[in-house]
N, C-alpha and C positions, 0 to 999 in steps of 0.2 A: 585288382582289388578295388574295390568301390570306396567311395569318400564316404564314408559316416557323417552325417549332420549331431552327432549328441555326442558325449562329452568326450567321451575316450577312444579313439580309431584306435587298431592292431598297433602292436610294436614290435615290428618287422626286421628280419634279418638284412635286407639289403631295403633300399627306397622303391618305390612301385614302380617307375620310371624304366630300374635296372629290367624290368621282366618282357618292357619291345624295346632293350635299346640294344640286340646282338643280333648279330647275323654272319655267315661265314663270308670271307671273299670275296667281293664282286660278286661276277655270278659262275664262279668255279664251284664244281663239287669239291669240297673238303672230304677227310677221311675221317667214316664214323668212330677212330680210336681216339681216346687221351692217355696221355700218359699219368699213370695211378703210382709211380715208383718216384725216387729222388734221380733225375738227372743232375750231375755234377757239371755238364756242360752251362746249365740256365742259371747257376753261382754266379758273384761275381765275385771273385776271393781275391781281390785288391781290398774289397772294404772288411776291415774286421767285424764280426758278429755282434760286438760291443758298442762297434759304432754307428750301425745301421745294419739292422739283422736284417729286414725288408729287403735290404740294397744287397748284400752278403747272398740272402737264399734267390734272390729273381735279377739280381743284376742284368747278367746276360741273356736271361729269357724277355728282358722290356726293351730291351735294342734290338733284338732279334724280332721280335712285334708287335711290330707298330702299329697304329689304329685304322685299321680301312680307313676310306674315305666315306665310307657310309655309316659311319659309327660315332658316339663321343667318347666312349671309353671301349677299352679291350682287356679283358681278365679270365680270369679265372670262370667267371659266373657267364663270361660271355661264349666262353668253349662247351660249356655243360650246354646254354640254350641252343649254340649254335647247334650241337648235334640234335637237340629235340626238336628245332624246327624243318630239321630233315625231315625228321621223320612223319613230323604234324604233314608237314607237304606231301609228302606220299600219301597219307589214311584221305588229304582234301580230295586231291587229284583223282583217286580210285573213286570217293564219292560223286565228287563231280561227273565222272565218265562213266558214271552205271547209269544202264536206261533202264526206265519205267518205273522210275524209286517209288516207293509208297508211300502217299503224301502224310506228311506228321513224324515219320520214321527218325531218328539222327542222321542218318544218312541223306535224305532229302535235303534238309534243313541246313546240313552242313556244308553238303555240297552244291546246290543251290546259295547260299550265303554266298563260297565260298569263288563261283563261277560269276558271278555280277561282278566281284571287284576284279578277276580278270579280264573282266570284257571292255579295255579301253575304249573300242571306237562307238561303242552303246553310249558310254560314262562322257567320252568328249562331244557327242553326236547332241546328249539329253542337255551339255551344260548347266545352267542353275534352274529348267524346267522344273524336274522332281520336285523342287521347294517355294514352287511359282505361288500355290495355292496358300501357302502357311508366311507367302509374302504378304498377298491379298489379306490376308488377317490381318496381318499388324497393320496394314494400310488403313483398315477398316476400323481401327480405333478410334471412336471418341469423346469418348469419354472417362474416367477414375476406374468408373466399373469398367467395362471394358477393357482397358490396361489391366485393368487386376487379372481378368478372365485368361486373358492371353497371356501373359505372363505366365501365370501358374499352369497354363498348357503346354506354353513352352519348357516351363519345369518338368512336366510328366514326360517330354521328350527329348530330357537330356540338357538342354542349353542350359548353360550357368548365367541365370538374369536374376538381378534382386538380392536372394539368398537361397541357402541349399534350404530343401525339407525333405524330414524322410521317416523311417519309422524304424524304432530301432529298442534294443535292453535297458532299462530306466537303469541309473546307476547304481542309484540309494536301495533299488526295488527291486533284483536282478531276477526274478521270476516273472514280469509284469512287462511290455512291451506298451510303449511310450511314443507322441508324437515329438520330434525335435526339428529346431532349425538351427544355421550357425551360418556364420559371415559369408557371401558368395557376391556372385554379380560384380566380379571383377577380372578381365584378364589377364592380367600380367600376373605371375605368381604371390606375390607378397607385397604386402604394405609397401615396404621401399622402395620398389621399385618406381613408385610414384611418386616418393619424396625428399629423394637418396639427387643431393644437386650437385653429385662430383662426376668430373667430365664421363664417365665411364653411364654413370644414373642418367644425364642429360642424353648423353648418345643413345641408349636403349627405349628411352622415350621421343625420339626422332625419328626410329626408325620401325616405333609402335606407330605412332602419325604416317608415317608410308605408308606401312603394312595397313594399316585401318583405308587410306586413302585408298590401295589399289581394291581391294575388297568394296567400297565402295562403288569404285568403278564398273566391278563386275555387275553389279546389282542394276548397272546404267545409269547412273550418273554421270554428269560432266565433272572434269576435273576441280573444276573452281565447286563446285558443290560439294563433291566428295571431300575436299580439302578441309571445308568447312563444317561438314558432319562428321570428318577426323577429329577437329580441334575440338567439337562440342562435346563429343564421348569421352575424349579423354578427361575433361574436365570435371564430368560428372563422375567419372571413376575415379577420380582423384577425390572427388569429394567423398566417397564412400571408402577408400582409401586412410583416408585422416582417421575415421573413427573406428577402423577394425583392430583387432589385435595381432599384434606378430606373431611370429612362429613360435619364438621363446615364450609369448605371454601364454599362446594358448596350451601349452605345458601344465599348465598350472589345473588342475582337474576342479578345483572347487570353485575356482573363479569364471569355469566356463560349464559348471551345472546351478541354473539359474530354473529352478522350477515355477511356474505361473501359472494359474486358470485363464482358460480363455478370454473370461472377460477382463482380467486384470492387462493380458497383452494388447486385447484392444482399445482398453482407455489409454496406455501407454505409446499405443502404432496407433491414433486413430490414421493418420494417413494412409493404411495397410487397408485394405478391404477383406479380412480375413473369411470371413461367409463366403467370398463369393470365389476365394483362395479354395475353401475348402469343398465345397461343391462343385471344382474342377477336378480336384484329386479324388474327388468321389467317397468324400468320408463325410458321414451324417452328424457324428458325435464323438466330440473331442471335448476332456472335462480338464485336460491340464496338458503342460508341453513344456518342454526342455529348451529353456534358449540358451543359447553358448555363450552370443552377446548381446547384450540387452541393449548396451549404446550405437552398437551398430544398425541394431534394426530400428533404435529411435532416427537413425540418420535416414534412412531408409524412406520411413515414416513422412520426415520433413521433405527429402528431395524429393517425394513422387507430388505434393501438393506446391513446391516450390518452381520446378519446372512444367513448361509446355505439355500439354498431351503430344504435340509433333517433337518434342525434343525425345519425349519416350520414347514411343517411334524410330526414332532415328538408334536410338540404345538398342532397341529389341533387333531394327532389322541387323546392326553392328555381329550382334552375340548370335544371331541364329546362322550368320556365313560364315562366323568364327565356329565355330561349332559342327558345320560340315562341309566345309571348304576338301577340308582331306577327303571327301567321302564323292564329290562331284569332279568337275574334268583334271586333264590334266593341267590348265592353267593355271586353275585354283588353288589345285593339291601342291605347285613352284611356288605361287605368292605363300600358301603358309610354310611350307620349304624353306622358304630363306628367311624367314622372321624365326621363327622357334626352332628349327635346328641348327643354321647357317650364324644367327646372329648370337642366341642364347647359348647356344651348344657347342658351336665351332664347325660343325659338321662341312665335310666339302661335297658332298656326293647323296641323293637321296638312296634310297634302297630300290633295288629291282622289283617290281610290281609283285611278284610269286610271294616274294616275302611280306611287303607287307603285307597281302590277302592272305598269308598264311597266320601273322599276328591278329590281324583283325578278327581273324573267324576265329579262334581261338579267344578272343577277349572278349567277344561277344557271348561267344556259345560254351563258354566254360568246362560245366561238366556235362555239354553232349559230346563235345572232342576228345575231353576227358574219359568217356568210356569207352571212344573206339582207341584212345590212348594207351591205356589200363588194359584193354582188351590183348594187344597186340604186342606189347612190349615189358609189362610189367610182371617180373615176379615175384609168387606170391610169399618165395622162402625169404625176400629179402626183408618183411614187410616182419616176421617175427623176431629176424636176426637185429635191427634195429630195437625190435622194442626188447630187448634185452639188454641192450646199451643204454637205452633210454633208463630204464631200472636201475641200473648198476649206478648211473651218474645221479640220479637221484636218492639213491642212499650214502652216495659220497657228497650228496649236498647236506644231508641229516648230521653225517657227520662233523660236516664243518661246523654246524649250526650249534650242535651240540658243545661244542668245543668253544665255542667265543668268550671272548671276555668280558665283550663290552656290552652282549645281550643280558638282560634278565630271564629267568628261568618261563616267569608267565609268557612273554614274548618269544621264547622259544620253543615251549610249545605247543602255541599256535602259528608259530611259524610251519613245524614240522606236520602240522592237523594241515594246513595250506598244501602243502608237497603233497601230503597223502593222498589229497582230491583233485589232484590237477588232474585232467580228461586229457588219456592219449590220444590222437586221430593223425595217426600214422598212412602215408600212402593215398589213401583214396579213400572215399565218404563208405559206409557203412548202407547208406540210402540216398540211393541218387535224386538230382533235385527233379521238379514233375515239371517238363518244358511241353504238355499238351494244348496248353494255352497261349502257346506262343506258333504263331503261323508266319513261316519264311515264304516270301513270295517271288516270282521272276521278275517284279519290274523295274526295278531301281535300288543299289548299296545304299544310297543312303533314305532312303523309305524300310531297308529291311534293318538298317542301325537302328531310326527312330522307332519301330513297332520292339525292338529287344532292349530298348527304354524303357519305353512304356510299360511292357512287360513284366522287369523289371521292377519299377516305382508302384506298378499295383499289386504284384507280388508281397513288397512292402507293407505296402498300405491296408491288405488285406491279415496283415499279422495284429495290427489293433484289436484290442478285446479280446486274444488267443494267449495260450500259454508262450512263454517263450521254446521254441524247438533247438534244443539245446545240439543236437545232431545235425546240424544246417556246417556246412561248410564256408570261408569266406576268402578262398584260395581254389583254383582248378587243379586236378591232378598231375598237368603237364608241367605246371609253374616250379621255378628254378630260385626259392625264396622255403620262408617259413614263419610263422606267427605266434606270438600268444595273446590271447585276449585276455583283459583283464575282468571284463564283465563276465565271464564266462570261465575263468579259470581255468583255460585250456591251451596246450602248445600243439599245434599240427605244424605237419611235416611232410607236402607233397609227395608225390614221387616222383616228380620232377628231380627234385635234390639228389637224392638218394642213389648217386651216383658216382664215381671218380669224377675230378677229386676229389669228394666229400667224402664218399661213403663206395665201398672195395670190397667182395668178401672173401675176394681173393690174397688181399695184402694183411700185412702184421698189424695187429690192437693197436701199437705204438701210432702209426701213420692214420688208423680212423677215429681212434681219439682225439687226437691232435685237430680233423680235421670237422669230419660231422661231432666228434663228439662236443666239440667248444660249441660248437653249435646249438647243440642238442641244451648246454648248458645256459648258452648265451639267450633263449627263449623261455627257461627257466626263470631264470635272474631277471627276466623284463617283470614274474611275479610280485620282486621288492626291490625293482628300480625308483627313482623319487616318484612315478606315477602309480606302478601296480603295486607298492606297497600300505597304498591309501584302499585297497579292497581284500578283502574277506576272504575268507576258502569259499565263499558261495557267491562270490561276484558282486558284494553289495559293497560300496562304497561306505565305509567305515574305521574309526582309528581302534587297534587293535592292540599296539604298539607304546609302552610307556612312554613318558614323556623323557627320562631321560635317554632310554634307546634310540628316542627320534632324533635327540640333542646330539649326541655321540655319532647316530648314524651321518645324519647332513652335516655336521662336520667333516666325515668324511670323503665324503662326496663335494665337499667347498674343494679338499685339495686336487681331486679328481678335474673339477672345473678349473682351476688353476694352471693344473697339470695341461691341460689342453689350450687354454685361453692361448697361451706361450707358443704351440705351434703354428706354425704359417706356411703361405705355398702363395708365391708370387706376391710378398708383402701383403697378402689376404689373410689375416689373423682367423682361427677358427675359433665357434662361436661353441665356448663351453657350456655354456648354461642350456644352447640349443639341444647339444651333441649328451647331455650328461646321461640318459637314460640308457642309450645308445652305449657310450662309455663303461656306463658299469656292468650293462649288461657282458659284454666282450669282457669285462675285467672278471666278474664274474664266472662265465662260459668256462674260458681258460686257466683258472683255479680250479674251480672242482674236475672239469675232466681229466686234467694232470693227475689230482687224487685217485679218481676212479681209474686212471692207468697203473700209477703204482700199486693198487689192493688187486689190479688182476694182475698185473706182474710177479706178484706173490704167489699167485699159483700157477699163472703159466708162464714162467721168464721166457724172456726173449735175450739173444745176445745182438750181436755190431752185427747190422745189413748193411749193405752200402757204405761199409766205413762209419759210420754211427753208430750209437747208443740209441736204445731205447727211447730216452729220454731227447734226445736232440732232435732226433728224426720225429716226435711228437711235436716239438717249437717247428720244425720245418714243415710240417706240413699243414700244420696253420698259418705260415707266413705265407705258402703256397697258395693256399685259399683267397688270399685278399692281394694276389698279384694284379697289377693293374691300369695300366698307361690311359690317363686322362687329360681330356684337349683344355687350355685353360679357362676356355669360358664357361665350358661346362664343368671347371673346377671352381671358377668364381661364382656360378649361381647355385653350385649346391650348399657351400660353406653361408651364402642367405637363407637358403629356402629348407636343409636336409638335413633330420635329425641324427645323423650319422657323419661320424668325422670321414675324411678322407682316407681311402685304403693303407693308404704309405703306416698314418698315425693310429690304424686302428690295430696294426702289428708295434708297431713301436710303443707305443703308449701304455697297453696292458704288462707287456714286458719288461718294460722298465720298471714296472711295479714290483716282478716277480722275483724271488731268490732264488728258486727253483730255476729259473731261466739264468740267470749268472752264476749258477753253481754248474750246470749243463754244459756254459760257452764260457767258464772262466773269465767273466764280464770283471773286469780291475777299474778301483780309481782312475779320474781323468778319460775313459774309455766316455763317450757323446752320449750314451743309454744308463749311463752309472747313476743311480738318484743315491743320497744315505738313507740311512733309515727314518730317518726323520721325514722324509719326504715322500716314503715309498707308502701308498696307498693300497692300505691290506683290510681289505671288507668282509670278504665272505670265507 
């Protein structure tokens, strides 16, 4: 899923990270089955239900496996991808090995993509060649203008230098397509990382100064130089650092839609050369633009007139080897190997070459892999059997709505006017996207990466002064996740997902309610989480909402963040205020679709499978879903950087809310999960 530069990015069922961070085994074929049923072996029935239901339903299944060495986490979401990138690997390989493909075709395009990144001895043979000439550029800087040109070139091909820009749904104006920018031109993930001075923050910026050092090297430098164009990038990224906002701030939707006229941004940036920005991006006329933050791009503004043209230079050639390191030899692709996965992630082992060029091409080429996906694998009964569930949980969301206490009647309904208009986009795009303008070539991965950049950003750019195309997808059909946007008031649901264990049509309502259907809910609820309930049934950012309803609402959503502040994973406290939208959504999710289980249980009871209720075997298989053994650095940098609590708390936490869930496992006093009512956070 692409970074949005304007105000509101997707609110996503898992982080984007989750969708390359699976793979199966080594390089063993695994077996295309999962298991869709409750195995009683993967319990761990030492721990009572009440004390850790998490622990209770996957005990023995997280001892049992454990996380490759090529992996940061292993779960639930990682068995689903794992079987999809079989299969992506097989549609690659068949493409790749047809002769005489017909050039422009998916097939070419893909498999061609998809045969450059397995061709090591071409990738180690070419070393940092392919990006010889786009060195020569930045060398060739000097002057203000200049830097501008090339930077914003480098922007059209991907490298994060400066700040994002991009073109995207005005918030306020959800018909109307907008130019935006938002904080970028930094590598480390987040603000802290640059100014976080505890041994842990000091360490991961000593071995960002390596990691920059040996990348230098590559470039040909001597070590005493590269050392020193290490310490000077880091500095200036620290400097841009100080004035971005965090992860939690940028939460805040109004405080990061900042509407401006061009010429008000440029007395503001004069240091920015925005002309000569925009006549690389190839846009003639821009009358307004959305900035996220306004402080950051005055820093921006100050550091390009502040420093060197050669110190810029030194940033640019930095972020362009950062940027496709992974994509050139094998020695490059080790140096970012052990910085971003080994340091940040924990990882012990890279992945076997097949897989990544199976991820790659797939992230790349989205929905061209996606139709030979769709083509081959998807069916098309499954695709109306969900959206009947999706119905069902949607009028047990009407319900609830209807039911509150603490709503007022106006804010109800237009809450329910909201539900009505949400846009299903179930399975796979309705109209596929038009990739004729994008030409895959034989001579180098990372020349065919930067032209599906490019492609990409003018794709963008070319949506200026057009309606918005409400039909546009911003998920692949393969992808093992699901979103709702709030400018758009819509929740899609690959068909990726739409599989054991989420989604079965062979097992009992109790197990896919439980499972996709929380789901189903929890993308719902991102509609009037603390961000999507600041927009409209038409995507426009607006208050809608009484003022006491909002008073009442974030009240209860303080306890929510509470509720969370309190758990921790390796004395790493998680961050509520980051995780809240996240939180309620999941609180949310699993409220209503437990309703929508009991109104079909009314007409089509179910009795004890497997020793279960209905009702229990619904909580297990949502505890199922978020099973998930994580390495702990990649548990300490998601609780920074991840709107989403950790799997363990994302089962524990909504359930401790629930009565329905202690009425099911006979949850008593003193039991670890027991809150009183006082405590218990009942929203939706």
């Amino acid at each position: 899923m692409k970074k949005l530069p304007l105000a509101v990015a997707h609110c996503t069922l898992i982080l984007g990270m989750m969708l390359t961070a699976s793979s199966c085994h080594q390089n063993s074929t695994p077996s295309n089955s999962i298991d869709n049923e409750i195995n009683r072996a993967d319990f761990d029935t030492t721990v009572l239900p009440g004390n850790n239901f998490f622990e209770y339903v996957n005990g023995t299944w997280l001892k049992n496996n454990p996380i490759p060495p090529t992996e940061a986490v292993w779960g639930s979401f990682n068995t689903v991808y794992d079987q999809n990138i079989l299969r992506l690997y097989g549609i690659m390989k068949e493409a790749a090995a047809t002769k005489d493909k017909k050039e422009g075709r998916a097939e070419q395009k893909v498999g061609d993509y998809f045969s450059l990144i397995m061709d090591s001895n071409k990738l180690n043979k070419d070393g940092i060649s392919p990006i010889k000439d786009e060195l020569a550029r930045i060398n060739s800087v000097t002057d203000k203008k200049s830097l501008w040109s090339e930077s914003a070139r480098l922007m059209k091909m991907g490298v994060n230098v400066m700040f994002h820009f991009g073109v995207g749904q005005d918030d306020k104006i959800s018909s109307k397509e907008i130019c935006g920018t938002s904080q970028g031109g930094m590598t480390l993930p987040a603000k802290d990382y640059y100014t976080d001075n505890s041994d842990r923050g000091k360490m991961i910026r000593n071995k960002f100064t390596e990691y920059e050092t040996l990348l230098f090297e590559q470039l040909g430098e001597t070590p005493e130089a590269a050392g020193k164009d290490a310490d000077k990038t880091l500095i200036m990224e620290t400097e841009l650092a100080v004035s971005a906002m965090s992860p939690s701030e940028e939460r805040d939707v109004h405080a990061v839609y900042n509407k401006m006229t061009m010429r008000q941004l440029q007395d503001e940036t004069p240091g920015i050369n925005w002309q000569t920005c925009l006549d690389t991006f190839g846009l003639k006329s821009v009358d307004s633009i959305l900035v996220a933050q306004p402080d950051f791009l005055k820093k921006v503004s100050d550091l390009a007139n502040s420093y060197s043209t050669d110190d810029w230079k030194t940033y640019l050639r930095l972020h362009l080897i950062v940027s496709t390191a992974g994509k050139l030899s094998d020695t490059l692709n080790s140096i970012s190997f052990n910085f971003w996965d080994k340091t940040f992630r924990g990882i012990k082992q890279m992945k076997p070459r097949w897989k990544r060029a199976v991820e790659a091409t797939s992230g790349a080429l989205g929905e061209l892999v996606g139709q030979l996906y769709v083509d081959k694998y998807f069916s098309a009964s499954t695709k109306e059997k969900v959206r009947v569930m999706v119905n069902n949980i949607i009028a047990s969301y009407k319900d609830r709505i209807n039911n509150l206490t603490w709503m007022n009647p106006e804010t109800k309904k237009y809450a329910i006017e909201k539900l009505d208009k949400i846009t299903l986009k179930l399975c796979y795009p309705d109209k596929w996207r038009d990739y004729s303008a994008l030409h895959i070539k034989n001579d180098a991965y990372v020349l065919n990466a930067i032209r599906v950049n490019e492609f990409n950003f003018n794709y963008d750019m070319n949506k200026l002064g057009k309606p918005v195309d409400r039909s546009e997808w911003e998920m692949s059909p393969q992808t093992v996740n699901a979103y709702y946007e709030p400018t758009r008031n819509e929740i899609v649901f690959p068909a990726g997902i739409l599989q054991p264990p989420f989604f079965d049509t062979t097992r009992d309502d109790a197990m896919n309610y439980g499972a996709i259907g929380a789901v189903i809910g929890h993308e719902l609820t991102h509609g009037f989480d603390d961000q999507g309930n600041q927009y409209d049934a038409e995507g426009n950012m607006r208050k809608w909402w009484t003022n006491s309803d909002s008073a009442h609402y974030f009240s209860k959503l303080k306890m929510v963040i509470n509720q969370f502040d309190n758990y921790e994973i390796d004395s790493v406290h998680v961050k509520g205020d980051l995780t809240i939208g996240e939180n309620t959504a999941d609180l949310g999710g699993i409220t209503i679709a437990y309703q929508a289980l009991e109104k079909d249980l009314k007409q089509h009871p179910e009795g004890m499978v497997d020793g279960f209720t209905p009702e229990q075997r619904f909580f297990i298989a949502f505890a199922q879903v978020w099973r998930q053994n994580t390495r702990p650095a990649a548990a300490r940098m998601r609780i920074k950087t991840d709107p989403h609590s950790p799997p363990m708390f994302r089962v524990l936490g909504p359930l401790s809310n629930m009565t329905e869930f202690y009425n099911a496992f006979n949850v008593k006093p003193g039991e670890a999960m027991y809150r009183p009512d006082s405590l218990r956070a009942v929203i939706w």
